[in-house]
N, C-alpha and C positions, 0 to 999 in steps of 0.2 A: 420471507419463507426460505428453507433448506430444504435438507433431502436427507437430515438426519433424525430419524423416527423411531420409538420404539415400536417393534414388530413382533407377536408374541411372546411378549416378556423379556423383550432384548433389543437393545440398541443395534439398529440398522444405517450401512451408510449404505443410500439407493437400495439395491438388494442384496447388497452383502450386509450378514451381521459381524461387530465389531470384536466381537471377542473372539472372531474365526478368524481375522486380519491377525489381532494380537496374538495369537495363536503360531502363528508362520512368520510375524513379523517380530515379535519382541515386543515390551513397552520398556523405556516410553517409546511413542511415532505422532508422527502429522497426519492428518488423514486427510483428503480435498475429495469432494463432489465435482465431476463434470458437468456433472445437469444444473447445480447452482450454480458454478461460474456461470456458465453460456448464457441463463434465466439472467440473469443481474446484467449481464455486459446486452442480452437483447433490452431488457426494458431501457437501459440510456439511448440506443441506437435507436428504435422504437420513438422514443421521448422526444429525439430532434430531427423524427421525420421530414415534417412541413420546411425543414432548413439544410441545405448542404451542408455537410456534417462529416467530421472523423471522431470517434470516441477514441482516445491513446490510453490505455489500459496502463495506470502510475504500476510499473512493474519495482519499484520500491517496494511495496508492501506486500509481494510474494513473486520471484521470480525464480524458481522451478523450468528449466525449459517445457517442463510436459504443459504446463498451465501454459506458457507463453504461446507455445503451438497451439492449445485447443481453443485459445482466446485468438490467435492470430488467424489460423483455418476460418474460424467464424466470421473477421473482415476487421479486428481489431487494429489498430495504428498500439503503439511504443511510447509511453513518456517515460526516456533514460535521462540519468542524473550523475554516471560516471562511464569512461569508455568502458570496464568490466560488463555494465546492463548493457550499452552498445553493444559488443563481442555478444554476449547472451543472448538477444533483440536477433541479432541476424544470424547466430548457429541453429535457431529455431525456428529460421524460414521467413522471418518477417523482412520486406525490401526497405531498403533503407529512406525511399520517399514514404514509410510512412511511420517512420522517426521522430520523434522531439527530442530535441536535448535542451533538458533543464537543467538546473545548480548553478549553484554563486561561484564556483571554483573551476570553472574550465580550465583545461592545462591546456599549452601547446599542440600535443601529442593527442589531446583528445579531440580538437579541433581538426586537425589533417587524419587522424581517423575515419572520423565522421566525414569530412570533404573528400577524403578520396573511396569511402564505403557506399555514399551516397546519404542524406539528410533529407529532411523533410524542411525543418529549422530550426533553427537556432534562437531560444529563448534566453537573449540578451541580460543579463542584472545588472551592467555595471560600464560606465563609461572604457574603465582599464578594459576591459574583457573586450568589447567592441573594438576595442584599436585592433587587440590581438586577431580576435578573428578576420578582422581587414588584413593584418602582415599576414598571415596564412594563406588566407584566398587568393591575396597578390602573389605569393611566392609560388603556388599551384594553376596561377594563371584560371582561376574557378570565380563565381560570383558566390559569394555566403548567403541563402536567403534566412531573415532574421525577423524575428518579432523584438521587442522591447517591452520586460517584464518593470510597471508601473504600480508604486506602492501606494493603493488609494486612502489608508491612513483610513483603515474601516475596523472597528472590532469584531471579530469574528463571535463574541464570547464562545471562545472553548479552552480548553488548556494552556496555559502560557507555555508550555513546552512545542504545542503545535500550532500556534499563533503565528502567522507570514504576514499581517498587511497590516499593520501596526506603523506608524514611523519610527517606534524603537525599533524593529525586527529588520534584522540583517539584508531582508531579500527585497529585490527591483529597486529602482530610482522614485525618487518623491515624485508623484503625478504634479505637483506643481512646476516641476524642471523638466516636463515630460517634450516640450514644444524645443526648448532650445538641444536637448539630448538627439532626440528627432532629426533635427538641421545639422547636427556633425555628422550624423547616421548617413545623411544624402549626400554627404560631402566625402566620406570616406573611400577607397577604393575597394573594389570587391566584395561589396556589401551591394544586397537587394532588400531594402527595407519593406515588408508585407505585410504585415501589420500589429497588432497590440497582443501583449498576455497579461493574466490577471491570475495571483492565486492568493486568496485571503487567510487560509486554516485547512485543519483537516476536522474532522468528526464534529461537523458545524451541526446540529440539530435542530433551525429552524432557520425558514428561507429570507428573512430580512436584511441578511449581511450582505448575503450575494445581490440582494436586491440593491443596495446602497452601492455596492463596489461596479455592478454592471451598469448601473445606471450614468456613474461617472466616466466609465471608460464608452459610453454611449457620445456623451458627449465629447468626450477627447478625439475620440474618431470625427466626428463631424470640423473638429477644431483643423486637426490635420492636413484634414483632406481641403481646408480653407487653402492651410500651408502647402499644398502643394503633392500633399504626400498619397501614394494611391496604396492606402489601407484595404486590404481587402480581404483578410483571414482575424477573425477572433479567437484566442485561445485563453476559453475563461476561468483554466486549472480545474481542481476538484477540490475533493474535502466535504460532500455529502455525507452524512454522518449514518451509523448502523444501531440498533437496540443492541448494545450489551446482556440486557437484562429483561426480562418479558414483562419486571413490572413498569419500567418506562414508559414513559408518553415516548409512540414510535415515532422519527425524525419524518421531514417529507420524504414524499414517493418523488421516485425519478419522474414521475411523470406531471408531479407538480413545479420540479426542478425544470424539467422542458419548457413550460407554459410560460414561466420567470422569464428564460430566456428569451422565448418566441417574444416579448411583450414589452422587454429590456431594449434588447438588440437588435431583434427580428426586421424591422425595418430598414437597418443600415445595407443588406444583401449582401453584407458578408458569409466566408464562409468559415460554419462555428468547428472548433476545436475543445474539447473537455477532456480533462483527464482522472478520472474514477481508477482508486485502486481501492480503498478500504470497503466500498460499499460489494463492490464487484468481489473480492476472494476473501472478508473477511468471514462471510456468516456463510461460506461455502468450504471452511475447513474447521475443523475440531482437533483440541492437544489429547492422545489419550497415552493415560496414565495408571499405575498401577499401584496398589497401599502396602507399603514397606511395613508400617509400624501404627495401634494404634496406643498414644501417652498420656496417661495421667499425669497432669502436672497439681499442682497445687491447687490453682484455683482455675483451671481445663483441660483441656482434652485436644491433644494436637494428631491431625492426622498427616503424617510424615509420607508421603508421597516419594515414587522414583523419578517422577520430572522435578526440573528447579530453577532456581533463575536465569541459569545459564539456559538453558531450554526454552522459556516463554519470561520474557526480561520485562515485560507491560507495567506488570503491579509492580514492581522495585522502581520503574523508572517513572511511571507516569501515576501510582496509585488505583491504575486499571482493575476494572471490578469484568470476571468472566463467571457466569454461571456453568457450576461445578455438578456436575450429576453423573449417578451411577450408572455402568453400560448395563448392568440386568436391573430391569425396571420394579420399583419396590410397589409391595401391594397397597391401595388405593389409602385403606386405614391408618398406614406407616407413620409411627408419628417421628419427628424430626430430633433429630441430632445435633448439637452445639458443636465446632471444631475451630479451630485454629488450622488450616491447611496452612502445610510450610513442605520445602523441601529439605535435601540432606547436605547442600552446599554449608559452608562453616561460614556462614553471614546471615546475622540477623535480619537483613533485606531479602533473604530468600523462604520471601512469606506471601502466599496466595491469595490470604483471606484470614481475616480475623472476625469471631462471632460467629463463624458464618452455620447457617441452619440449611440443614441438608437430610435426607431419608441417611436412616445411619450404616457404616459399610465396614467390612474388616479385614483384617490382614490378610494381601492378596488378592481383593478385589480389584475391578476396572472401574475408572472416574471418565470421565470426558471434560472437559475444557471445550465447551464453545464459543464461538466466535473467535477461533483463533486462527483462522488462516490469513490474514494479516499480520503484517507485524510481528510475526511470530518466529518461524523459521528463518526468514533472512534477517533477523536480530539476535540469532542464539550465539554463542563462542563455546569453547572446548575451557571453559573454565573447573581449575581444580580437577585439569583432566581426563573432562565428562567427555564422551565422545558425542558428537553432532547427531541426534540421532534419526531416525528413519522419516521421511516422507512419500509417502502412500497417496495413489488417486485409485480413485471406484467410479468406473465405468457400469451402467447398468449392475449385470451378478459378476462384473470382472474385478480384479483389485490387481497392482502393478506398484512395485516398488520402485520409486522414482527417482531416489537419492539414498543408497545404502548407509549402515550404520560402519564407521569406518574402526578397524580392529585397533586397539592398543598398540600396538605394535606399527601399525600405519604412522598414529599419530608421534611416540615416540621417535621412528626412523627419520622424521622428521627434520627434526636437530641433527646441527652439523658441530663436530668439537673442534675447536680451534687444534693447529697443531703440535702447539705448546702442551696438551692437555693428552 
């Protein structure tokens, strides 16, 4: 469920209409619901009632401070993946115990960031990484407390682009080397080993994977705690997946996702850690956009749109399919339209949808792009010298420009000339 409704014969986000936004705001823009972030980020929290619990909101997939604040005020924790989300995480209010730092690439400088900012923990991938965070700690005279991300070799089936628990895929150590990884861990200085992470995929649409991957780190904890080791937090990633498209068979409810867990883990009394970004702010923002052009081609009909790859990168990178609809709602009898959506960028990848049937719209109209508030905004660039363009949240009848559209002249001033030049 969202909060993006036609009202009256016009696209509403909560109680503003859309074309009153685009109106003040320009298109293209991002647009985000308050009331669906907080709806999405309550039902996980909600879901792992019966279990001590933090949800850390994968601020990866839209991190806006306005979002980080309205998700952090509500009791949300942080999974960061570079110090920049770090810096972001806490100019937005959120305390640094209730942090993750995730990614395969920790640098030095992100590690005494994080230790001297305050951490929550540190989601280990990699024996190198582990020393490093031990020299840092020691050099800080701090303990590092750390979990060790564990690759249960589970297929996620979703995208091979978003595929983490594979043993081909780059991220954690093989669970089979998980015991002797563990025994350096206790050995090391400055390290407080606290317990296991697991992240298998993102946009996983049925709950078998996670079932297979928690069931093994169910057992790995018990193994542990044989060895010595006093496991006591589970951190069992995200990657619940969202409807793209309404004619999908819709993925589990977080509330079936809870049950997994309670039923998985639930026994071991630890305390559980998730981290949801796609589910939480994807179908809680919309890309809207506005029709440049509409072209006869030979054998179709493209509709040339003012947003473009650089804008929403999904479908060039991943073949991402978003349901495309018009912000004045066409009458019920409407019969549909064939297009070719593309944008104006000079690359044949800057294409939204091909075939695609749609209520038909014309030069100058407003489209929407839903389910784009993942993934979307914090993957755009200024390619071909597009500028970044606007992100918008709607509060109840409020709306508030969250990230301005930055002028030409910004982005040129930019560039510095050698002095040769």
């Amino acid at each position: 469920m969202d909060h993006f409704l036609y009202r009256n014969g016009s696209l509403h986000a909560e109680d503003v209409p859309v074309s009153e936004i685009a109106a003040a705001v320009g298109a293209p823009f991002y647009l985000y619901s308050t009331a669906t972030l907080l709806r999405h980020f309550q039902l996980f929290d909600d879901a792992l009632e019966p279990m001590p619990h933090l949800v850390c909101y994968a601020m990866k997939a839209a991190s806006n401070q306005a979002i980080l604040k309205t998700l952090g005020d509500a009791g949300a924790g942080m999974d960061v993946v570079s110090g920049g989300e770090y810096l972001r995480a806490k100019a937005a209010g959120v305390a640094g115990e209730k942090i993750v730092f995730s990614g395969v690439g920790k640098t030095r400088d992100e590690v005494r960031l994080a230790l001297t900012g305050g951490i929550r923990q540190f989601n280990v991938e990699s024996e190198p990484e582990m020393r490093v965070i031990s020299e840092v700690a020691v050099s800080l005279g701090v303990d590092a407390p750390i979990t060790i991300r564990v690759n249960p070799d589970v297929d996620a089936k979703t995208h091979a682009k978003i595929a983490t628990g594979k043993s081909e895929n780059k991220f954690g150590i093989p669970i089979s080397r998980a015991r002797e990884v563990y025994a350096e861990a206790a050995k090391l200085p400055g390290l407080k080993v606290i317990g296991i992470d697991v992240h298998i995929g993102s946009q996983l649409t049925e709950l078998a994977p996670f079932e297979a991957a928690y069931l093994k780190v169910a057992e790995l904890t018990e193994i542990l705690r044989a060895d010595g080791h006093d496991i006591t937090r589970l951190d069992l990633g995200g990657g619940l997946g969202i409807p793209y498209t309404r004619s999908n068979e819709a993925p589990p409810l977080p509330t079936d996702y809870g049950a997994l867990i309670q039923r998985t883990v639930g026994h071991l009394g630890c305390e559980i850690e998730i981290e949801p970004g796609r589910l939480i702010a994807g179908n809680a923002g919309i890309l809207v956009s506005r029709v440049i052009y509409v072209k006869e081609g030979e054998d179709r009909r493209f509709l040339i749109l003012d947003a473009a790859m650089n804008d929403l990168i999904r479908p060039a990178m991943y073949d991402a399919y978003h349901d495309i609809i018009p912000v004045q709602e066409p009458a019920a009898a409407t019969e549909p339209a064939t297009y070719d959506i593309v944008g104006p960028v000079c690359e044949s990848g800057d294409t939204f949808a091909k075939g695609r049937e749609m209520p038909p719209v014309g030069e100058g109209d407003l489209v929407a792009f839903r389910s784009a508030g993942a993934y979307g905004a914090v993957m755009s660039s200024e390619y071909n010298t597009r500028p970044l363009i606007p992100e918008v949240m709607v509060h109840g009848d409020q709306f508030a420009v969250i990230r301005p559209r930055p002028t030409f002249d910004e982005i040129i001033n930019r560039d510095t000339l050698p002095a040769w030049l």
